[in-house]
Each structure stands twice: as C-alpha cells, then as structure tokens.
Biotite code that builds the C-alpha atoms (Angstrom):
import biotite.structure as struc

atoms = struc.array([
    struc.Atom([105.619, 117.699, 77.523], chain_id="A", res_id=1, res_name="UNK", atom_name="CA", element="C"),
    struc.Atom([102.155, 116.531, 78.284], chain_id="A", res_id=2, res_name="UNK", atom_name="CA", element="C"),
    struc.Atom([101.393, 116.711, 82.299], chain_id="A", res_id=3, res_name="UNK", atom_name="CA", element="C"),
    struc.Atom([98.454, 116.038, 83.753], chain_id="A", res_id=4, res_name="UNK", atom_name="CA", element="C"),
    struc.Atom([96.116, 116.164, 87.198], chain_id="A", res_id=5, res_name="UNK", atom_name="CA", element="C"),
    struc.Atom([93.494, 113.384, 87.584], chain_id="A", res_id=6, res_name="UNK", atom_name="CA", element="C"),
    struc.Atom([91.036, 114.248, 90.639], chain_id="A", res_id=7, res_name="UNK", atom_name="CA", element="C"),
    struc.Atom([89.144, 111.315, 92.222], chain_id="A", res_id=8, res_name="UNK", atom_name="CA", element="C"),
    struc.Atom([86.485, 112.649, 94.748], chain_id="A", res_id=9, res_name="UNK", atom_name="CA", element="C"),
    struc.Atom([85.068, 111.249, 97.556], chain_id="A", res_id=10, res_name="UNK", atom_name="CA", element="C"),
    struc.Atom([81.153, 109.967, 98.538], chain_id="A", res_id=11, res_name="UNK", atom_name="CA", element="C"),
    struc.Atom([78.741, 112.527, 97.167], chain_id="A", res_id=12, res_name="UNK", atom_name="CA", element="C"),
    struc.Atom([81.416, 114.748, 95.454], chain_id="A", res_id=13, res_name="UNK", atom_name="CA", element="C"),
    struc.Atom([81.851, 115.904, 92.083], chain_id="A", res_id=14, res_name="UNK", atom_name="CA", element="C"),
    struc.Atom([84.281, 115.158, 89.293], chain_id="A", res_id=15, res_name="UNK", atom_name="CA", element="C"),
    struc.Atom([83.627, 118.935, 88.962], chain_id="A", res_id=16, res_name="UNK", atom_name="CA", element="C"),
    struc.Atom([85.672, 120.100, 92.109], chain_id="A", res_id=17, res_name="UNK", atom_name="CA", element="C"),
    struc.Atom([89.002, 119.169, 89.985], chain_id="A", res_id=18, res_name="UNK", atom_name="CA", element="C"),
    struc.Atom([88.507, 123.118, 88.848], chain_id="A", res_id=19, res_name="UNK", atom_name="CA", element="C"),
    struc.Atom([89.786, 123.996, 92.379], chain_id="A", res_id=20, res_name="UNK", atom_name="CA", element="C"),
    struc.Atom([93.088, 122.582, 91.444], chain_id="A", res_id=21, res_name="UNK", atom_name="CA", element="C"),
    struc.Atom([93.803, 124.282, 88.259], chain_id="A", res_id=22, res_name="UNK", atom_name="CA", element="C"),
    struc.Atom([95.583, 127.483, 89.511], chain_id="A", res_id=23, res_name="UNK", atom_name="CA", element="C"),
    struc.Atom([98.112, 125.593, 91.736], chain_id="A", res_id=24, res_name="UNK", atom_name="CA", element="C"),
    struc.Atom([98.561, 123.242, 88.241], chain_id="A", res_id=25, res_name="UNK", atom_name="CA", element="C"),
    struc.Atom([98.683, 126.147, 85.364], chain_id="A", res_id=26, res_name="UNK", atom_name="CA", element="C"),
    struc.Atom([100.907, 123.735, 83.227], chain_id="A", res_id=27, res_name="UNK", atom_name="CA", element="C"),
    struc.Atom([98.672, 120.978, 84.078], chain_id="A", res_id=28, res_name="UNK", atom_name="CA", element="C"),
    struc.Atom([95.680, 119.742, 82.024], chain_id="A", res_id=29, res_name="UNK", atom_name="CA", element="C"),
    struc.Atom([93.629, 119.487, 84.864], chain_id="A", res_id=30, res_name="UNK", atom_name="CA", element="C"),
    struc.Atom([90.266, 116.802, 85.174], chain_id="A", res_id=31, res_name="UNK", atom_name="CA", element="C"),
    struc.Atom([88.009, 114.913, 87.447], chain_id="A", res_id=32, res_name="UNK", atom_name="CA", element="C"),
    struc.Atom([86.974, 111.751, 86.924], chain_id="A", res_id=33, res_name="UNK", atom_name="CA", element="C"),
    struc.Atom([83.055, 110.649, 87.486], chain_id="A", res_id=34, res_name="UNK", atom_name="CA", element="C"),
    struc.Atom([83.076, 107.262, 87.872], chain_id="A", res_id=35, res_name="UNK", atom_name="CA", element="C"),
    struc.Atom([80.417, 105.155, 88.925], chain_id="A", res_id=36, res_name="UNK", atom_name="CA", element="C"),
    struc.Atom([81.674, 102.672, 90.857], chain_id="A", res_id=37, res_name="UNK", atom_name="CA", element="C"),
    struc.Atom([80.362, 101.810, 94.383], chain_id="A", res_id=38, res_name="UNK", atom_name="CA", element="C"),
    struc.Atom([82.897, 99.134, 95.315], chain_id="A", res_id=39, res_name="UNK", atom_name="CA", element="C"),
    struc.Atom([86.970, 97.968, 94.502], chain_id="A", res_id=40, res_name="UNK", atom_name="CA", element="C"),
    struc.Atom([85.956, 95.322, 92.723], chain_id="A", res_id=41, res_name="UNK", atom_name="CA", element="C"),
    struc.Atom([83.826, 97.549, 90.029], chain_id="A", res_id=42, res_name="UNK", atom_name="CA", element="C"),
    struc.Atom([86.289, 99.864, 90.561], chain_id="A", res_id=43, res_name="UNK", atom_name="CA", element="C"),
    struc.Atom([89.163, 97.827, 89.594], chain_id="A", res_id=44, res_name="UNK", atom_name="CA", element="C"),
    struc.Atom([88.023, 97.865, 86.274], chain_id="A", res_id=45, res_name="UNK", atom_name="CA", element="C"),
    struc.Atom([86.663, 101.207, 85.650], chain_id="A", res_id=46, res_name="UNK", atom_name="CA", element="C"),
    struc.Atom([89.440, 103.086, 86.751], chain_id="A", res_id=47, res_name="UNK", atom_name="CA", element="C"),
    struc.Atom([92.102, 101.589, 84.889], chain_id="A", res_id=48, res_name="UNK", atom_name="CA", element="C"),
    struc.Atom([90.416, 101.642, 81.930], chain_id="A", res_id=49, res_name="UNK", atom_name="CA", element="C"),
    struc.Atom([89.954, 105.715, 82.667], chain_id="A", res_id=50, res_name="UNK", atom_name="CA", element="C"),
    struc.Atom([93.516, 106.457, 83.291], chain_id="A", res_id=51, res_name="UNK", atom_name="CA", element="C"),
    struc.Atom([95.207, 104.579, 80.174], chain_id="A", res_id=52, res_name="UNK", atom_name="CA", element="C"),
    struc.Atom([92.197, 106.137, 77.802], chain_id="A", res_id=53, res_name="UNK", atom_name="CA", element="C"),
    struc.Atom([93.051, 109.424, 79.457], chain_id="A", res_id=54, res_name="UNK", atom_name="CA", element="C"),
    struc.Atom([96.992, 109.121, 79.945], chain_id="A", res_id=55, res_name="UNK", atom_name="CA", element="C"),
    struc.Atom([98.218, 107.721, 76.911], chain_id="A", res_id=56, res_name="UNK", atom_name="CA", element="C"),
    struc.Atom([99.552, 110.742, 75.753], chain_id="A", res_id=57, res_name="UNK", atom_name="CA", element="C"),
    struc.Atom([101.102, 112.345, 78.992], chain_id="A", res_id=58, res_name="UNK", atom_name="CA", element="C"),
    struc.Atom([104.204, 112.520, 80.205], chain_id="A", res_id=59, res_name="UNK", atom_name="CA", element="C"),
    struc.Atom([103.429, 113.054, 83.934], chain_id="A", res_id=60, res_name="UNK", atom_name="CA", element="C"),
    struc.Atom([100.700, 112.605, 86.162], chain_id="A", res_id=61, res_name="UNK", atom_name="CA", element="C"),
    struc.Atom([99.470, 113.283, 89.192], chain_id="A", res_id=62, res_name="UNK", atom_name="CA", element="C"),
    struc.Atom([97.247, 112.222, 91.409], chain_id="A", res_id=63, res_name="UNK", atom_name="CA", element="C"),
    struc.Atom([94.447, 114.242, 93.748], chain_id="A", res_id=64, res_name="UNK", atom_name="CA", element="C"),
    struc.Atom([92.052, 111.864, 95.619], chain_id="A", res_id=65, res_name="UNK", atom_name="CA", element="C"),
    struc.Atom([89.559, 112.225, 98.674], chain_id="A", res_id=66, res_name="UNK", atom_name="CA", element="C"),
    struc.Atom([88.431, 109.592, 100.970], chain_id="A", res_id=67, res_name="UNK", atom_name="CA", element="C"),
    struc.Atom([87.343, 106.554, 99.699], chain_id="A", res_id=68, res_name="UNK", atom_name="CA", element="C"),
    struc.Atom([87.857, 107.724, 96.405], chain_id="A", res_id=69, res_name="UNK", atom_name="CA", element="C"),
    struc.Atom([91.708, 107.413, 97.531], chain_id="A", res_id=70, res_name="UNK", atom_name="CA", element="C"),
    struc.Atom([90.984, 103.998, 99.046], chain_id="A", res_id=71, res_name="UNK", atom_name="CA", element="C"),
    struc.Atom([89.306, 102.895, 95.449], chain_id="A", res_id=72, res_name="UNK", atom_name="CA", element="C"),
    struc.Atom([92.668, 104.018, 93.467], chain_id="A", res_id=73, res_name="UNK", atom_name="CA", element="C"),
    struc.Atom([94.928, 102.618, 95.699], chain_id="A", res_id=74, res_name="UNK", atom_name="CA", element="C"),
    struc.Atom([92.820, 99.323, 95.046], chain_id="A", res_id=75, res_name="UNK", atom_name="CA", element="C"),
    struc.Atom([92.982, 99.921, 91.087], chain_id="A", res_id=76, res_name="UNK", atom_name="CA", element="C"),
    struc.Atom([95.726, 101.968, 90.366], chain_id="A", res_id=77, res_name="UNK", atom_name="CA", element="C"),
    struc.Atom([98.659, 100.941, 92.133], chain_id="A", res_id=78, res_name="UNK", atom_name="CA", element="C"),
    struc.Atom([100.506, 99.553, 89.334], chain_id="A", res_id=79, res_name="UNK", atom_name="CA", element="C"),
    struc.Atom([100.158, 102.390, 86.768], chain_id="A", res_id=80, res_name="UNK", atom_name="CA", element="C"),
    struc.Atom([102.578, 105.011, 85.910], chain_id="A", res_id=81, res_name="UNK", atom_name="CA", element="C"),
    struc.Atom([102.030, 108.335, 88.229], chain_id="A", res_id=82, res_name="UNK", atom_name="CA", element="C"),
    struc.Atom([104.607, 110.785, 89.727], chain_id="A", res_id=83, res_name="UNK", atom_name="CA", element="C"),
    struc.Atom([102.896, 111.647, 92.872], chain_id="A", res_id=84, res_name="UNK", atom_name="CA", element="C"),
    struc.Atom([99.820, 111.272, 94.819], chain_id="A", res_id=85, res_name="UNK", atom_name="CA", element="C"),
    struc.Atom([97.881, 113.543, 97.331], chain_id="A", res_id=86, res_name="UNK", atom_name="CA", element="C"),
    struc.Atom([95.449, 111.817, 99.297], chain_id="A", res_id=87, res_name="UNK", atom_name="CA", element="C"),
    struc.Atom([93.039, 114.014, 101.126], chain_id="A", res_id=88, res_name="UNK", atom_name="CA", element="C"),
    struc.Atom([90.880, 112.250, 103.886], chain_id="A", res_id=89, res_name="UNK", atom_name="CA", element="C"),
    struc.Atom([91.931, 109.015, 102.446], chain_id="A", res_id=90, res_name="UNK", atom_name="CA", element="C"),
    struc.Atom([90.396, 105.740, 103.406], chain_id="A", res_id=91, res_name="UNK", atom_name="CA", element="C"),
    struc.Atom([93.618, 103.685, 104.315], chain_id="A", res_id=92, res_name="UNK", atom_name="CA", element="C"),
    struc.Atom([91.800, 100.562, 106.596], chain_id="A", res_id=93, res_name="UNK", atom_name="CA", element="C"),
    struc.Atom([88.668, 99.963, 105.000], chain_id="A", res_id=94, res_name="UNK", atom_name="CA", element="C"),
    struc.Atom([88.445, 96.223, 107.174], chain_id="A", res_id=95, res_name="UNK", atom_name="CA", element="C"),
    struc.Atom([88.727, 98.428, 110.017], chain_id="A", res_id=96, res_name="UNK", atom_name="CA", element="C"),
    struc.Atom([86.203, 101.276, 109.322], chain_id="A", res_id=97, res_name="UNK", atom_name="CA", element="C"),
    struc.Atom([83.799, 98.261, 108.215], chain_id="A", res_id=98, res_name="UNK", atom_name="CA", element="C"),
    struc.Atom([83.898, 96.795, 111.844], chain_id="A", res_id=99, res_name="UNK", atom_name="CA", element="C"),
    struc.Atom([83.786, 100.122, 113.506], chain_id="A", res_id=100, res_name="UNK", atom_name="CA", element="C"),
    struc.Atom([80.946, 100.115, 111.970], chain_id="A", res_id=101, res_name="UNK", atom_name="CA", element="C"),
    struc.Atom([79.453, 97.313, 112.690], chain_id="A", res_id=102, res_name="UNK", atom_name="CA", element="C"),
    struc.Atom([80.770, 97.784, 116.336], chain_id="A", res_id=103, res_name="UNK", atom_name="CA", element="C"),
    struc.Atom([78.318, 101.073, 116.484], chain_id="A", res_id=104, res_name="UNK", atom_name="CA", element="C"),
    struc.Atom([75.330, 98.532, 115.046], chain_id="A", res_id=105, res_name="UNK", atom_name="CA", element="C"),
    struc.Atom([75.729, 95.871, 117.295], chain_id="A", res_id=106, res_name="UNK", atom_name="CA", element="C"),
    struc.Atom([75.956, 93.946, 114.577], chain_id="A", res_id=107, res_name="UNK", atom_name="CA", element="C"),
    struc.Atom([78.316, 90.520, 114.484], chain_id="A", res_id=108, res_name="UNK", atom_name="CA", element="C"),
    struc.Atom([80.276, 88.859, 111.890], chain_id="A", res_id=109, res_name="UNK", atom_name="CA", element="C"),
    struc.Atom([77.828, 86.067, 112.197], chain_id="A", res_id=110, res_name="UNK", atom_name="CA", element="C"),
    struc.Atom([74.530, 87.839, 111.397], chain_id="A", res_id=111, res_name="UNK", atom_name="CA", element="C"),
    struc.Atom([76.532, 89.972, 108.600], chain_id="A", res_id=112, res_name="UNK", atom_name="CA", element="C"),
    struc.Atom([77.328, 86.875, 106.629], chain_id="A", res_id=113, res_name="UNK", atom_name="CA", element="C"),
    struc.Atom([73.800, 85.017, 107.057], chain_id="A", res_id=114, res_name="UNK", atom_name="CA", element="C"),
    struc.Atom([71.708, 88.771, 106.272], chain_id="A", res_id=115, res_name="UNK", atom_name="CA", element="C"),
    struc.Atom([74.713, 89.842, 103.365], chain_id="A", res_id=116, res_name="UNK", atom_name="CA", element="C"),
    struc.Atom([73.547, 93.610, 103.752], chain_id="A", res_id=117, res_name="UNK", atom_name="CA", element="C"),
    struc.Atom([71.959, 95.165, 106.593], chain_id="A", res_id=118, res_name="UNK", atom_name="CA", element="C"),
    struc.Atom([71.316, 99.185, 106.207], chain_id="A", res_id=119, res_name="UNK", atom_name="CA", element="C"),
    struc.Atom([72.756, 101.190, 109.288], chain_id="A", res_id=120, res_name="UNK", atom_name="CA", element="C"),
    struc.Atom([71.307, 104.277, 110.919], chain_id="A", res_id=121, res_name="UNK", atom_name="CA", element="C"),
    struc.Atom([73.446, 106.324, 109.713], chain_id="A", res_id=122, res_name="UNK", atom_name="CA", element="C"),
    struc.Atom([73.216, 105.685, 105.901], chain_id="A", res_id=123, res_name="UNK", atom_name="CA", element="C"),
    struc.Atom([75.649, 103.202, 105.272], chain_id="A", res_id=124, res_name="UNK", atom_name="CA", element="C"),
    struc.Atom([74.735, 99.596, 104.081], chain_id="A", res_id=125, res_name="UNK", atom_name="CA", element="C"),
    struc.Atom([76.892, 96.885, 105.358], chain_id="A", res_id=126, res_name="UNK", atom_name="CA", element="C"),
    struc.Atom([77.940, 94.060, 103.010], chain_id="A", res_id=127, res_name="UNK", atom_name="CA", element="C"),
    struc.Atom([79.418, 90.716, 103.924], chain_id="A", res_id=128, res_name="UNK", atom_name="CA", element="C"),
    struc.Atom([80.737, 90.474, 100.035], chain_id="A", res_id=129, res_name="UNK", atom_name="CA", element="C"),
    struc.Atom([82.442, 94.151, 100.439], chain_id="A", res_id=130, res_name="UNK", atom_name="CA", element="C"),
    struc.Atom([84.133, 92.902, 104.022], chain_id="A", res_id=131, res_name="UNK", atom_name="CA", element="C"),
    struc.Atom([85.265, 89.579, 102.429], chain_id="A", res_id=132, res_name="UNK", atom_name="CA", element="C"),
    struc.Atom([87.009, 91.693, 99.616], chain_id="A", res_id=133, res_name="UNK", atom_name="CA", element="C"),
    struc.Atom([88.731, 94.045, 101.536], chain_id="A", res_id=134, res_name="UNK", atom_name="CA", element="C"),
    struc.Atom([90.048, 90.720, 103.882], chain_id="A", res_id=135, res_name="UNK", atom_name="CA", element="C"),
    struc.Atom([91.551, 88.929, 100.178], chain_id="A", res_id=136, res_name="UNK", atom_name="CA", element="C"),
    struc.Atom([92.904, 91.925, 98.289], chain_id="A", res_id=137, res_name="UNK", atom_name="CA", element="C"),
    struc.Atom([95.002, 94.207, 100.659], chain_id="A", res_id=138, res_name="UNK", atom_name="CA", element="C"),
    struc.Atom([96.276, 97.467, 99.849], chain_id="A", res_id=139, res_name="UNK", atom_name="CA", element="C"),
    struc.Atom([99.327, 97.640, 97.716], chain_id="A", res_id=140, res_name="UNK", atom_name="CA", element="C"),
    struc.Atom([100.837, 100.688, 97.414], chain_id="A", res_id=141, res_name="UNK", atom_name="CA", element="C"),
    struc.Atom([104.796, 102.287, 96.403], chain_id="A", res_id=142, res_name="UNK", atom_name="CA", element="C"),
    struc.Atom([103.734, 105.426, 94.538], chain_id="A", res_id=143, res_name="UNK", atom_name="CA", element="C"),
    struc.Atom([105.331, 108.654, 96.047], chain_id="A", res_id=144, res_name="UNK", atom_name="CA", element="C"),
    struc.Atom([102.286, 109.975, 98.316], chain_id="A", res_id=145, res_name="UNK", atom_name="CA", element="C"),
    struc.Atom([101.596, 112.773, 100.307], chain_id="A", res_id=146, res_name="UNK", atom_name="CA", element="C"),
    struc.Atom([98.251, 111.797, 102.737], chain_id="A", res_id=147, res_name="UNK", atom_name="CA", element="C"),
    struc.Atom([96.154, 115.254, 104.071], chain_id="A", res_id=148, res_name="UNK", atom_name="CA", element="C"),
    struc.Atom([94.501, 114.469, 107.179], chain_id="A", res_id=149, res_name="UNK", atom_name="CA", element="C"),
    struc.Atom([92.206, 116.255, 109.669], chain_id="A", res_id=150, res_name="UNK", atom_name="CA", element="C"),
    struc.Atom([93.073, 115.517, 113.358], chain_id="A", res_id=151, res_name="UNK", atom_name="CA", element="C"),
    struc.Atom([88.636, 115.477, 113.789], chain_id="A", res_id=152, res_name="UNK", atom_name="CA", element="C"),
    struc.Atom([88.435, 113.250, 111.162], chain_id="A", res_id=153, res_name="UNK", atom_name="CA", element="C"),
    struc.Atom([84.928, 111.013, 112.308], chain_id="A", res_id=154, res_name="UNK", atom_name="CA", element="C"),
    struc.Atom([85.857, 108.010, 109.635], chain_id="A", res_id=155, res_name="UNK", atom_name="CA", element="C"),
    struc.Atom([90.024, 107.782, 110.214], chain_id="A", res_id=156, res_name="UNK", atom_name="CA", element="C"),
    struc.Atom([91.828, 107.354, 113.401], chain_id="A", res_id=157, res_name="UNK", atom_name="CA", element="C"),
    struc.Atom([94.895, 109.035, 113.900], chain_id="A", res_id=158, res_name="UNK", atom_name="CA", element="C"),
    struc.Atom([97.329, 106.087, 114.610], chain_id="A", res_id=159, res_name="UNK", atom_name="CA", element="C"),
    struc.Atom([95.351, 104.765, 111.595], chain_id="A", res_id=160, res_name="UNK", atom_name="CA", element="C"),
    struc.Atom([96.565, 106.971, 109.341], chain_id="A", res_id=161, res_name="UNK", atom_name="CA", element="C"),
    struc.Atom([99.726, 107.318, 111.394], chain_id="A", res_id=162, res_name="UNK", atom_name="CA", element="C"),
    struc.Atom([100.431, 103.641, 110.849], chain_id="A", res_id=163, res_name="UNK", atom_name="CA", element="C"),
    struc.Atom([99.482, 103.532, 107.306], chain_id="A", res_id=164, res_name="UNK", atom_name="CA", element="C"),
    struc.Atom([101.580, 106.761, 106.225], chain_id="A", res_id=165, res_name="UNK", atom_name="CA", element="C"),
    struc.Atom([104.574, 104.675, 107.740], chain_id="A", res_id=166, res_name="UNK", atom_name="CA", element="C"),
    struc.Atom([103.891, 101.814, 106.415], chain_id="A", res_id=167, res_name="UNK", atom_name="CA", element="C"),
    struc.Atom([104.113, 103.175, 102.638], chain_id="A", res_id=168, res_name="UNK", atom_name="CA", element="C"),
    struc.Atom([106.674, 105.486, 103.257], chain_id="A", res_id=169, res_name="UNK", atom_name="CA", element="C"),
    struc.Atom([104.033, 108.568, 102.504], chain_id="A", res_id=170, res_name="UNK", atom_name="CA", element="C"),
    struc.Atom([104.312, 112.108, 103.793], chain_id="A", res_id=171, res_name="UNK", atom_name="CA", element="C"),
    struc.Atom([101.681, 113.285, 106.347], chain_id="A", res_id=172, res_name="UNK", atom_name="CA", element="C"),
    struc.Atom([100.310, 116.613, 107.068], chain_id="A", res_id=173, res_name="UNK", atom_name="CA", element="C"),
    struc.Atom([97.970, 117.692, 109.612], chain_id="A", res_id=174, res_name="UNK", atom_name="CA", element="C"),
    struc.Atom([95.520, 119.937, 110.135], chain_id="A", res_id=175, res_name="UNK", atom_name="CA", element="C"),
    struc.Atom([93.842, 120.704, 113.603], chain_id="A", res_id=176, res_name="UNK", atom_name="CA", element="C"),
    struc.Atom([90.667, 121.025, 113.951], chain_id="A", res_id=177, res_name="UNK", atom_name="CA", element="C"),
    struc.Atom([90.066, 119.683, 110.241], chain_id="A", res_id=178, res_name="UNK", atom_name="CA", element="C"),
    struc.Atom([87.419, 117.432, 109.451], chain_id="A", res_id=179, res_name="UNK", atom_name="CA", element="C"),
    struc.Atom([87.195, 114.605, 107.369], chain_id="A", res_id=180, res_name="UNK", atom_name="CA", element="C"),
    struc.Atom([85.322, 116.523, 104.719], chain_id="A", res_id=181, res_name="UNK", atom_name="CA", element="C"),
    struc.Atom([87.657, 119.489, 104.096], chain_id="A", res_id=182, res_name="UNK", atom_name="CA", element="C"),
    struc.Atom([85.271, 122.193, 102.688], chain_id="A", res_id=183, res_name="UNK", atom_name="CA", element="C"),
    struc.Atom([85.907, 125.263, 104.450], chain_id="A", res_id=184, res_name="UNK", atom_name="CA", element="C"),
    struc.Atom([87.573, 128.275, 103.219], chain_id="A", res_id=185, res_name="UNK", atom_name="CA", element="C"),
    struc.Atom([90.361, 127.728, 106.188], chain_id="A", res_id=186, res_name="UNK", atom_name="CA", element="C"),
    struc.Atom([90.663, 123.662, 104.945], chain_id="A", res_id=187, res_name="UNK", atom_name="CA", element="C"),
    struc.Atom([90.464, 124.403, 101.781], chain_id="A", res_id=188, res_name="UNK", atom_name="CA", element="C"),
    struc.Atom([93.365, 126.980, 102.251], chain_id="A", res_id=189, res_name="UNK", atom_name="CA", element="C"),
    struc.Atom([95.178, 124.325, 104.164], chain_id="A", res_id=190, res_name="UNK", atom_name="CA", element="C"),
    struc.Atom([95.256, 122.062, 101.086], chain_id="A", res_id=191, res_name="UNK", atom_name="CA", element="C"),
    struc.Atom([96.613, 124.405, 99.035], chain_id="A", res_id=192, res_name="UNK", atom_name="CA", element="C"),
    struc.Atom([99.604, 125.174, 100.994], chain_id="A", res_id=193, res_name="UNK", atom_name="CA", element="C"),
    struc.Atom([100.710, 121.320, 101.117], chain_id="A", res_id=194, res_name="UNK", atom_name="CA", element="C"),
    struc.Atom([100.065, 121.220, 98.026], chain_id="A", res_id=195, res_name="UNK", atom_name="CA", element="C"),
    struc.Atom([102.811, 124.021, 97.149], chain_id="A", res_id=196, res_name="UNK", atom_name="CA", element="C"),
    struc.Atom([104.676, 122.642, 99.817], chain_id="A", res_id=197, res_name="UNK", atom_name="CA", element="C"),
    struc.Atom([105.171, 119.125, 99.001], chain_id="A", res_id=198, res_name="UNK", atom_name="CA", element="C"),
    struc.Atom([104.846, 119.243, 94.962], chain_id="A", res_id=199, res_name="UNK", atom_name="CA", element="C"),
    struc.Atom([107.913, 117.280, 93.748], chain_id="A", res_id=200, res_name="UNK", atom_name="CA", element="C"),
    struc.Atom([107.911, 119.377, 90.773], chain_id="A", res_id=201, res_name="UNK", atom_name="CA", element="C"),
    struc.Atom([108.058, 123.513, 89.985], chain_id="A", res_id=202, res_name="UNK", atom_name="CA", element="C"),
    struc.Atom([104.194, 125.299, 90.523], chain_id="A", res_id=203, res_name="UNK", atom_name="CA", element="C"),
    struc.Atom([104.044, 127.801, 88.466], chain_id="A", res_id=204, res_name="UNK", atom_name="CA", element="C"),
])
C-alpha cells in the first residue's frame, strides 16, 4: 500500500520543513511541496497538477498545510482524493483578512479598485484583482480536517476560525498562548500531539 504526506507551507516557509513530519509518518513517504504560486488563481493550477503527478500511485494521502498555504489548497484541492487534512494556522476568510487590512490602511474599496495595488506598511500589497477573486470563488471544502490554531494568532480571529471549523464540520484544537507562526519547541510539541491524537489511521 502506497501512503503518502504532502506538506504545503505557509509565507516564507520551506517545502523543506515536511522532514519534521516524518517520524510521526514512518510508513509514510513523506514531501513538501515548493510551489510558486502567489495567488488561488495561479494556484489553482499548479497544485493540482502537483498532487496527480505526485499521487498517482498512492493509496492514501494526507494532507499537512500552514496558513495561507491551507487557504491556497482548499482553493485548488478540494475535489481530489485525500483521507485527512491538518491545517495549521490556516487562512479560512481571506475576504475578511483582506479588509482588516485595509481597515488598518485607511484604505477604501473605492481607492483599492481605481489604484489595483497599493503596498501596506507592513509588507503586504493589496490587490483589487486578489479581493474580487476571493468575493467569486468561495471556499469549498468536505475533506475530513483537523484545523491547529493559536488563541494569539495576529492574522485569524477566534470566532473566525470558530465559525469556519463549524461550518465544514472540521475538528479544532487550541493552543494558548500559540501564535500564528508555530515555531517554538513548546508549539512545535503541541502539533505533534494532535497530530497523534487526531490521526484517523495507526502511527507507528
């Protein structure tokens, strides 16, 4: 039987963190995927094309994603064939993080669709296109999913995540005092023991 784990990182991450999840998968071929993408819409064709070139042959998969790399699969990947899903930090509203953000620019709907981009502050670049997306292609999403959320997450509201968990029927753990990046030895820890907790399958 051919199993596999496909890890999706986040903003500024690494395909190469996927070798943190190899001793909790010791049956599992284990890999990360470096895309390139920088929006759903590229997305939404690079990723598919990834996971039937690298699933062809498997018999199970599973899915590890962090932050928007989550949001990105869910936009992509919702119709393909996987067992389970972990989500860690996911991005679950992006229309709503978009006009938070645009709430901390001062920045209206208005002069987002006459400028089309306008760089933020804090490193971000705001796109009318990306907002107008997100409004026509809502998420979609029935695979079995288990969503890993820090209560100090900066990017995700609680009764965001709350909300969204409910609305897909997913699982939700907390941790408190965990950020949206989970790095630390303690968060790190903490994603581990979900893991093992909330695997549908056997761990070896």
């Amino acid at each position: 039987m051919n199993k596999q784990v496909i890890y999706i990182h986040g903003k500024g991450g690494s395909a190469d963190e996927a070798v943190h999840y190899k001793p909790l998968f010791s049956d599992y071929d284990v890999v990360g995927f470096d895309y390139k993408s920088q929006t759903p819409w590229k997305a939404e064709k690079e990723f598919p094309a990834y996971f039937e070139e690298q699933t062809k042959k498997c018999d199970e998969v599973i899915l590890i994603a962090n932050s928007i790399g989550a949001y990105f699969s869910m936009a992509s990947l919702y119709d393909k064939k996987l067992s389970q899903a972990f989500f860690i930090s996911p991005i679950v509203d992006m229309e709503n993080l978009i006009t938070d953000m645009m709430k901390w620019e001062n920045i209206t709907e208005q002069e987002l669709s006459t400028r089309k981009e306008i760089p933020t502050k804090f490193g971000e670049t705001l796109s009318w296109d990306y907002l107008c997306y997100v409004r026509k292609h809502p998420i979609k999403w029935d695979i079995p999913t288990h969503i890993i959320y820090g209560d100090c997450d900066d990017l995700t509201f609680y009764d965001t995540v709350k909300a969204f968990a409910e609305k897909i029927s997913a699982e939700l753990s907390i941790m408190r005092g965990g950020e949206h990046w989970f790095h630390t030895d303690e968060q790190m820890a903490f994603i581990d023991e979900t893991i093992k907790n909330h695997y549908k399958g056997k761990i070896v």
